[in-house]
C-alpha positions in Angstrom: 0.0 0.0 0.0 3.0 2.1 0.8 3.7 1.7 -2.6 0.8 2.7 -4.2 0.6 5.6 -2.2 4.5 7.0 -2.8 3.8 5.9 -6.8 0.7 8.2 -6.6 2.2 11.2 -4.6 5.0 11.0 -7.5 2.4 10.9 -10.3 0.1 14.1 -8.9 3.4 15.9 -8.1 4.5 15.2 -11.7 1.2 16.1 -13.5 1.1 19.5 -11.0 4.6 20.3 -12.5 4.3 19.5 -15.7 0.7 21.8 -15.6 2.7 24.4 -13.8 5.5 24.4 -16.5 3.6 24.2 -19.7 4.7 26.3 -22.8 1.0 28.0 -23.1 -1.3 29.2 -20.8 -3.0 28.1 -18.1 -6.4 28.8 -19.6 -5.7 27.2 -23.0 -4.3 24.2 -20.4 -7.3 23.6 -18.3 -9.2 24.2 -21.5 -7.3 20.6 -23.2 -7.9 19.0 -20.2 -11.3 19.8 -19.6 -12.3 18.9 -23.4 -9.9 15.7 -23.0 -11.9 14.5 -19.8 -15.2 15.5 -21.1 -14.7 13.6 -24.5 -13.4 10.6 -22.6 -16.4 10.8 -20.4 -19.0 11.6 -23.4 -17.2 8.6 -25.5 -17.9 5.9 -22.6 -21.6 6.6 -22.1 -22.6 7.0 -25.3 -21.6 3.9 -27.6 -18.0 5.0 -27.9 -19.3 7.6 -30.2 -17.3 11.1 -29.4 -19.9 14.8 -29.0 -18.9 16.5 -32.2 -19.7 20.2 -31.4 -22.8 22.0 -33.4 -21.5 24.0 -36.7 -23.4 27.1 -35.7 -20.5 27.1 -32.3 -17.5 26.4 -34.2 -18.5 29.4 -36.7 -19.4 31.8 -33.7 -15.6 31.0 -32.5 -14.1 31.5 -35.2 -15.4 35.0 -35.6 -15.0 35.8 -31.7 -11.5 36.4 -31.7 -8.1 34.7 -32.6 -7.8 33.7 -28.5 -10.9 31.4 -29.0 -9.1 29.5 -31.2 -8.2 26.9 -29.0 -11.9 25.7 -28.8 -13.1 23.9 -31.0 -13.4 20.8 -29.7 -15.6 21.8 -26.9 -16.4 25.1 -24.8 -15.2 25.8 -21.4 -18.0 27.4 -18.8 -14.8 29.6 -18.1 -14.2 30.5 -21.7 -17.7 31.2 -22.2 -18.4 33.4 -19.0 -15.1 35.2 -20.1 -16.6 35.5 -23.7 -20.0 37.0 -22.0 -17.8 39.3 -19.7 -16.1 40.2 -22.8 -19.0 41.2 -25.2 -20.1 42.7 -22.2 -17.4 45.2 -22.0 -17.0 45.6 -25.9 -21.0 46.6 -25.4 -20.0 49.2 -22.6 -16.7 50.4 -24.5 -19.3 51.3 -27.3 -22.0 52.4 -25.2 -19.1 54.9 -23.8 -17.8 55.6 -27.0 -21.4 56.9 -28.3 -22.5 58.9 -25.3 -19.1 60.6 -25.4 -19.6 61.7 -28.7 -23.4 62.5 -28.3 -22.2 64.6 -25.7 -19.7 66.3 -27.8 -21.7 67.1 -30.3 -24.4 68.5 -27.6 -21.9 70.9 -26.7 -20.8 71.9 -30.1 -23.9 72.7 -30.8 -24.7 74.3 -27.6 -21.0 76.3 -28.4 -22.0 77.6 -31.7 -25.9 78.9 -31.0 -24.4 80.7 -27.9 -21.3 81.9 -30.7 -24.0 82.8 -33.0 -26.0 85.0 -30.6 -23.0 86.9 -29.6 -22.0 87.2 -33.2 -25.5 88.6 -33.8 -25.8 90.9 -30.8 -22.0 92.2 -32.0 -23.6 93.0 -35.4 -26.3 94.7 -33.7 -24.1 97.0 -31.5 -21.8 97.2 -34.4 -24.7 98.5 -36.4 -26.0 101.0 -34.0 -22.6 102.4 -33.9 -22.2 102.9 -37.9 -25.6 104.5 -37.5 -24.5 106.9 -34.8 -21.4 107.2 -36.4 -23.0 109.0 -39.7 -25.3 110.4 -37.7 -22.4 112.7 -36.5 -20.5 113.0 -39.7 -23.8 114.1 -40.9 -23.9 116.9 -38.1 -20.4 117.9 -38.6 -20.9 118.2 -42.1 -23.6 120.3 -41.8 -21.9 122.8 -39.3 -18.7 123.0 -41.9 -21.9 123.5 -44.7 -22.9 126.7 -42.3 -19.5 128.2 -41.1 -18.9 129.8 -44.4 -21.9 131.7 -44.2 -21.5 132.5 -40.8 -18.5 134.0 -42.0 -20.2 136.0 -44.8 -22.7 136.8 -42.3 -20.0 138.1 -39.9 -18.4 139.9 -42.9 -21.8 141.8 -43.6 -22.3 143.1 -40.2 -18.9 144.6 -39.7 
């Protein structure tokens, strides 16, 4: 029994390292185990026959992203609650992408009617001053119009 038990020990200790020490990630690891056990387990309890995966899957992985690669044999409730966590946050990425630039746009808009009423109320202003402006050329002029007969009137009294 003492045997048994060291032989074991040696075994779990060599499968631990060997897992630990693998050239590829732990997730595309537990991922070939996982599918290994589960076809080994599918293939004994039905007629030796393996679970080949449903076309509509294999198609969806292939157009999730080259890290899904890995699984098309079967899917992993990890790989598929990181692919829901993932959409997720694509979803919210957008969702943060649109509202920034909905807001944006708000305060462009917002930016140029408040520019366009202060470029109208300058027109205004500018307007009433050309207006007064004339105004007084129009009074000087007509004071230099009368000075020359204020000076012929001046002349004819002395």
């Amino acid at each position: 029994m003492s045997r048994a038990y060291t032989a074991l020990k040696w075994f779990t200790i060599g499968i631990v390292l060997s897992i630990l020490f693998a050239p590829r990630s732990g997730r595309e690891t537990r991922s070939i185990l996982l599918s290994r056990l589960r076809m080994h387990g599918n293939a004994s309890q039905v007629n030796d026959t393996p679970v080949v995966n449903n076309p509509r899957e294999n198609t969806q992985q292939a157009n999730t992203s080259e890290k899904r690669d890995h699984r098309n044999i079967t899917r992993d409730p990890l790989a598929e609650i990181e692919d829901k966590a993932q959409s997720a946050q694509e979803q919210l990425d957008k969702q943060v992408r649109d509202n920034v630039s909905q807001a944006i746009d708000q305060a462009i808009d917002e930016t140029q009617g408040e520019v366009e009423a202060t470029l109208e109320e300058s027109r205004r202003i500018i307007k009433t001053e050309e207006d007064s402006i004339q105004e007084k050329q129009e009074n000087i002029r007509s004071q230099l119009n009368q000075m020359p007969r204020l000076k012929d009137d001046h002349n004819e009294q002395s």
